[in-house]
N, C-alpha and C positions, 0 to 999 in steps of 0.2 A: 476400709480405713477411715479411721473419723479425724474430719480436719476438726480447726477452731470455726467460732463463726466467723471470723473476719475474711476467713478464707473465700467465704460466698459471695463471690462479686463478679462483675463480666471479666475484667482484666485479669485478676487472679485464674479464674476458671478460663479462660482464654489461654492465659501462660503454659496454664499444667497440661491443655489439650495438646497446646503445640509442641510443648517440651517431651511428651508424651509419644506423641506420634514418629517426630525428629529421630527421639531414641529407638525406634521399634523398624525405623526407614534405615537406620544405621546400622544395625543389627543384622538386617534382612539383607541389605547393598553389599555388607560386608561378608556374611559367609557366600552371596552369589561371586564375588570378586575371588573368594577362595577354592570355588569348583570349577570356577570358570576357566574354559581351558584354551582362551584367548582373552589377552588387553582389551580394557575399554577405558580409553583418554577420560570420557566425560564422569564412568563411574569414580574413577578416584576423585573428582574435583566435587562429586554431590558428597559421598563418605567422607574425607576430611576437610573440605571448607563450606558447602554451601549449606548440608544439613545441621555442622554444628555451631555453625552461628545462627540457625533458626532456635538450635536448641539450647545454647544463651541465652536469646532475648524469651523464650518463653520461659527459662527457670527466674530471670531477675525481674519479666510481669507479675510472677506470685508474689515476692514481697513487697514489692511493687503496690501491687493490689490493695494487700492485708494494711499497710499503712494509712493508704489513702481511705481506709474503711477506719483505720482508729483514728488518723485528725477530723474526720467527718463527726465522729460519736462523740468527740472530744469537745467540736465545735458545738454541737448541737444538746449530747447529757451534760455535759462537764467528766466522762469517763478519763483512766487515764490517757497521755495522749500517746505513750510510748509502753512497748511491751513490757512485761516484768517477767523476772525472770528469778525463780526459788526453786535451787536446787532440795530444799527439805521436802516441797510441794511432790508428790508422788506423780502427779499429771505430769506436774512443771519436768520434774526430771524425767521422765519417762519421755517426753518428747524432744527434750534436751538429746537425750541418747538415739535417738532415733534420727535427729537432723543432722547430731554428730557423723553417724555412721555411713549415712548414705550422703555427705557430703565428702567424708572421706574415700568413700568407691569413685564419688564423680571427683572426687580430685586426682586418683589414679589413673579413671578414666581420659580424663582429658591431659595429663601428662602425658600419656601415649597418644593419645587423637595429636594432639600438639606434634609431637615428635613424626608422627605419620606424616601430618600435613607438612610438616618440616620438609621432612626426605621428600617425599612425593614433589613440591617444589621444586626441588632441588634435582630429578628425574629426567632421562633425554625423554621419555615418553608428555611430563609437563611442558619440556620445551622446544621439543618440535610437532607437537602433534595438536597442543589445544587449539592453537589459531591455524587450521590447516591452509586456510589460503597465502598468510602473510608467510607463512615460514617453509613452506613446502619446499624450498629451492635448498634453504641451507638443511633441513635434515634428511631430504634426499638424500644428497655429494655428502652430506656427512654420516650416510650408511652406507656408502659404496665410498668410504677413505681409509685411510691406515689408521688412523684414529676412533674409527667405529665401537673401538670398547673401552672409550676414553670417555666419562661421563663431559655431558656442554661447561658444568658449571666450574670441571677440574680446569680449564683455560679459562673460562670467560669471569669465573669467578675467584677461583681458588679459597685458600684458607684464611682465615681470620673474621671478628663478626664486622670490621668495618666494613670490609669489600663485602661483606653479606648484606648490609643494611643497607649500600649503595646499588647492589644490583635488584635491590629490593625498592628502592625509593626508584629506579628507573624503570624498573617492570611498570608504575602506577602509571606513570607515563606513557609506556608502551602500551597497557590494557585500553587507557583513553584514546592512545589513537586508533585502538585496533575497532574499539567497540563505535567510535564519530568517523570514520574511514578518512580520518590524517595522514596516513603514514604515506609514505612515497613509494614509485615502482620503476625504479628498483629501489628497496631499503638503502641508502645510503651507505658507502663505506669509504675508509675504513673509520668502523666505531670510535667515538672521542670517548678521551678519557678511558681506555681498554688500560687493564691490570700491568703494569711491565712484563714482559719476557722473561728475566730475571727469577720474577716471583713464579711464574708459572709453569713457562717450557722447560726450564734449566731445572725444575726437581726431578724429570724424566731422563732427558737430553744435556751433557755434561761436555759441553765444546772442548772443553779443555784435554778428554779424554778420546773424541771421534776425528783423530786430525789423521787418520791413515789417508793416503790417495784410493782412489776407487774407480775399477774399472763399469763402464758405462755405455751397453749397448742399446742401438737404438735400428729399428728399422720402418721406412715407409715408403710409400705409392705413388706414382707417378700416376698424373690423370689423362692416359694414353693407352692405346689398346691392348696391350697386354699386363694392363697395373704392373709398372717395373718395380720390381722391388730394389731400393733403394740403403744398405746396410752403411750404419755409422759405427763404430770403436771410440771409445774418446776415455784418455785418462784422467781424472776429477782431481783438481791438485784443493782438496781439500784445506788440507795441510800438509804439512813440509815433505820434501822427499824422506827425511828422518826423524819418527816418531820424535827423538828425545830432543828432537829441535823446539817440542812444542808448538805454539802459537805466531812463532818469529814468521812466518810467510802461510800464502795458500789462502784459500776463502776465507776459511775461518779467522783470516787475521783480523778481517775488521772488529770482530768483540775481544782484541786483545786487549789483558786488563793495564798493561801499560801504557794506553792510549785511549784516547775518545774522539770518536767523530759526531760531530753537528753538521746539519743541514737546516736550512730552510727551502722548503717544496713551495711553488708557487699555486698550483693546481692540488684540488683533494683528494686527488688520486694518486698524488705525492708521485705522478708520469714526469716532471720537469721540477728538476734539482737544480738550481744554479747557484751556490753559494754554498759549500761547502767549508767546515771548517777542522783543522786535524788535531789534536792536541796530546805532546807526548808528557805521558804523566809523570815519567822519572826524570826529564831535564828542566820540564816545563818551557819549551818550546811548541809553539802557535804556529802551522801556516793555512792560509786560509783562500784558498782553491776560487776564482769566480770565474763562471760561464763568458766569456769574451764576446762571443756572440750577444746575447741577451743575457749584460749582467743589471743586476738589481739595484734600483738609485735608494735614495737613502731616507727615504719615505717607506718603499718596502722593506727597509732591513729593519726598520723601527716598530711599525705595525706586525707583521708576518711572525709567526709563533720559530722558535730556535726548537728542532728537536733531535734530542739524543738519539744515535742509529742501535738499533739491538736486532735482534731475533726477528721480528717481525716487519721489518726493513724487506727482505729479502724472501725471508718463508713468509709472506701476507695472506697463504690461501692453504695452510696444513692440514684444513679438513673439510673448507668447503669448496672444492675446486670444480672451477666450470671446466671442461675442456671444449676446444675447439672443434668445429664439426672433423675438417681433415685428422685431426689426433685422435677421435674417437673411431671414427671409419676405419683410419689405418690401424687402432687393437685390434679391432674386430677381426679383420685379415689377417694380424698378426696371430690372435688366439683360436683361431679357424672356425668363428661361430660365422662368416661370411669366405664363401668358395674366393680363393684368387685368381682362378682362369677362368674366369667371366668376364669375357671381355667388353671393353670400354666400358667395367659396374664405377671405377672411381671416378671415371666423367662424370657420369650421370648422376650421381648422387651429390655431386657436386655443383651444378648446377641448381638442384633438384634443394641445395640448401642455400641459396642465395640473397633469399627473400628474408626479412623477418617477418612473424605472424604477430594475429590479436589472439587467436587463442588455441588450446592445443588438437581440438579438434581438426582446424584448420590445417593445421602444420601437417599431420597424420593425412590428410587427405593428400594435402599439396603434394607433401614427399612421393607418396603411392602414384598420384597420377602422374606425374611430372615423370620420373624416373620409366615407367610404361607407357609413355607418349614417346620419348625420346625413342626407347628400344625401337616400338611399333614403325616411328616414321623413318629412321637413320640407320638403324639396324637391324632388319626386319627377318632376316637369316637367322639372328644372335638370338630374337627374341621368340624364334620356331622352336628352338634347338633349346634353349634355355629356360624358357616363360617358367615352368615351377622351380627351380633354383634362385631365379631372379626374384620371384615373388618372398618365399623361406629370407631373403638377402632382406627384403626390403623391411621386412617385420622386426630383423635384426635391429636396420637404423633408427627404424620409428623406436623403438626400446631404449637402445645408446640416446638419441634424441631427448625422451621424458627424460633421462636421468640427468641431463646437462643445459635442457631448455624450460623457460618457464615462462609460456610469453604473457600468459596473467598477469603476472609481476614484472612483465619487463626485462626480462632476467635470460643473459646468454655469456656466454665466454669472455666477449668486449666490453660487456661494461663491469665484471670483475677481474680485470688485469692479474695473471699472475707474473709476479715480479724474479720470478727465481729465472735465472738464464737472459736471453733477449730476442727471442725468438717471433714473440706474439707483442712483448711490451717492450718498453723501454728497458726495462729492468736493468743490468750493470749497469749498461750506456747513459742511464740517467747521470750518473759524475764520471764513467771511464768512457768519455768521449774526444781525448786528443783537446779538447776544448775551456776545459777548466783547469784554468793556470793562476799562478802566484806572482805575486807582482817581479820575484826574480827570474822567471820565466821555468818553476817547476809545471810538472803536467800532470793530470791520472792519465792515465797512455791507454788508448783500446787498444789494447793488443791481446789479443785472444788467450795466446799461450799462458798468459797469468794465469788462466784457471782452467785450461783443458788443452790437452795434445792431442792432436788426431795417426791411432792408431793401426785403424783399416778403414777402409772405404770403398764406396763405390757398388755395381749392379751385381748382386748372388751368381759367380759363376766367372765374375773378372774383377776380384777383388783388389784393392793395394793394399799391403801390410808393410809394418817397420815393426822395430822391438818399441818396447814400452816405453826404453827411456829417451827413444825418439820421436820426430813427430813430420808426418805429411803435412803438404802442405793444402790446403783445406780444395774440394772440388764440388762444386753448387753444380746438386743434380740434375739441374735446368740454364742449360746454356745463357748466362744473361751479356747483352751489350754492353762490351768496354768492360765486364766485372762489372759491373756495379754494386756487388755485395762488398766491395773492396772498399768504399767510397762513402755509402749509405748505410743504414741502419736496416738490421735485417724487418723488424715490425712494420717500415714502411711498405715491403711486399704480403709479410708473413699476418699482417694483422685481420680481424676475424673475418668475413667472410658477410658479414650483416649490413657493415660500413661501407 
């Protein structure tokens, strides 16, 4: 191909080499990505961003180039200083049509490059996988969630190109801190400035229309020699006893659209509510609920952020959920990848997770010996009779473990709070505590029944049962003093297991 002479210069001939090469590494990257019969994170990010912004700056070197070669001649013949351009000219137009054409291919081309790099962005494999250390925790729990074929960006981003430019202006922030190691361990949560609920969960999930009651069984372990199994019933007063009651009672009432609830959280973990505010939107009446205990002077009610309660109130963890070591021990039992007549395995592994680690190497060891110390020295009949069972068990945990532990990152059950229930967190309790009253002396009342009846209970084989539209009255698998679950908050006992 015969260039012009201006074309002969380092920077031009520089250009063409890179731009040259870029397209041939793209070409090459890309039919490997299309026989390739496994992902690779880092090949998509060279094929749509890193190769074609090489191959930018070498196509804009060549003009580049060729200029600085005519204001050179320009300065030094007096030649002209700017190209000419005659279409009568047979050269002139012949090369005309030729820069036409192949800028018309590269403009095709890079409308689909564009659009790849777009999507690919936009990809769980971009967002959980390029920074495998920072992000390992959330797209772990978020391949083992009910959400796992919910792409990150349909919550975190949703539609429109604002929230697109925004989550694109806080990625640049993110890559900084990822690539100067700023970022925090644990990632902080929950995320500021996240999309509402509204815009996101409610194009899926449609409250208005999920207000059935829902039966709700639950079973778990005692950590005593026989792991007693432990079965709960409990009926979920979602919504109303009568569908066509709609949103008038049940959980769901709080996104009733008659009404809005404000809170101000004192803590980022939005654990301590005290200042709650109700507002019914068809009479326009206000009350406004404060923690009597520790209410808020009037210095925090003026600083401290007022926020609207929605969807994420309540579900905080729909697809990255840590669970607790007891809640994942006791699946495993329940889904039979762990024998339950192994006696005293829910001691031992209980113990055996007491500790937090630095790293997961660590963790895998501790759990392995700790849980075969104990057998060996306390139980040493159990661990004759047992050792490969026990072992098969222990492989089990170390597995449930990686998938809910990250001690790299700091990252276990406690410090992302799931808010749904009150089991582990605060959750309801954070405003239905007996304790957040009005100045005319109303209450949010802890009283269970609001949102669940218990319908069976009790050890497999001596169970209690009522109908449905009644309710037992609740019995703590573990004999406590005085009740005290009566009294106190269940999180106080039930909280993780690290702390």
């Amino acid at each position: 191909m015969k260039f012009p002479k201006s074309f002969y210069n380092w920077m031009s001939i520089s250009g063409f080499i890179i731009a040259l090469n870029s397209l041939v590494l793209i070409l090459i990257l890309f039919i490997l990505s299309l026989t390739s019969m496994t992902g690779n994170t880092y090949l998509g990010v060279f094929i749509y961003m890193v190769l074609p912004a090489f191959l930018i700056i070498g196509l804009l070197a060549i003009p580049v180039g060729m200029l600085w070669v005519k204001k050179r001649r320009y300065e030094i013949e007096g030649t002209d200083r700017w190209p000419r351009l005659d279409l009568n000219n047979k050269d002139h137009r012949s090369t005309f049509i030729k820069v036409a054409v192949i800028t018309f291919f590269f403009l095709i081309a890079s409308a689909m490059g564009s659009y790849q790099a777009f999507t690919y962005t936009e990809s769980v494999e971009f967002c959980g996988k390029l920074c495998h250390k920072v992000m390992a925790p959330e797209h772990t729990t978020y391949m083992n969630s009910p959400h796992a074929k919910v792409a990150c960006v349909e919550c975190h981003v949703g539609e429109g190109a604002d929230w697109y430019v925004k989550s694109k202006m806080s990625g640049l922030y993110q890559v900084y801190s990822v690539l100067f190691n700023k970022y925090s361990r644990p990632i902080a949560t929950p995320l500021e400035n996240l999309r509402p609920a509204r815009e996101t969960c409610e194009r899926c999930h449609w409250p208005e229309k999920f207000y059935a009651t829902k039966l709700r069984n639950e079973r778990r372990y005692l950590a005593d020699t026989n792991n007693t199994e432990w079965n709960m019933s409990m009926m979920m007063k979602i919504g109303p006893s009568y569908s066509a009651m709609g949103l008038k009672e049940g959980i769901h009432w709080h996104i009733n659209k008659d009404f809005k609830i404000d809170y101000i959280a004192t803590s980022r973990d939005r654990e301590s509510i005290p200042w709650v505010r109700l507002t019914n939107l068809k009479t326009g009446e206000v009350k406004i609920f404060e923690d009597e205990e520790a209410p808020l002077d009037a210095k925090a009610k003026d600083t401290l952020a007022i926020r609207s309660m929605d969807c994420m109130d309540c579900h905080n963890r729909p697809s990255h959920l840590y669970k607790s070591p007891q809640v994942y021990v006791d699946n495993a039992i329940v889904s039979g990848q762990i024998p339950k007549d192994i006696p005293f395995f829910k001691y031992a592994v209980m113990q055996a997770l007491k500790l937090p680690f630095k790293t997961t190497p660590q963790a895998m060891s501790f759990i392995h010996d700790t849980i075969i110390t104990i057998y060996k020295a306390d139980y040493p009949d159990v661990y004759t009779k047992e050792s490969s069972r026990i072992e098969k068990a222990i492989k089990v945990i170390q597995t449930e473990y990686a998938k809910n532990a990250f001690p790299e990152m700091g990252v276990e059950s406690s410090k992302y709070l799931n808010h749904i229930g009150h089991l582990e967190s605060m959750g309801c309790f954070r405003c239905h505590s007996d304790k957040h009253k009005t100045t005319k002396g109303e209450v949010i009342k802890k009283d269970c029944n609001l949102c669940h009846t218990f319908i069976a209970q009790g050890p497999t084989g001596k169970m209690d049962y009522t109908s449905v539209n009644q309710s037992l009255e609740f019995v703590h698998p573990v004999k406590l003093r005085n009740d005290a679950w009566k009294t106190g908050f269940c999180s106080e006992c039930h909280k993780n297991l690290f702390e």
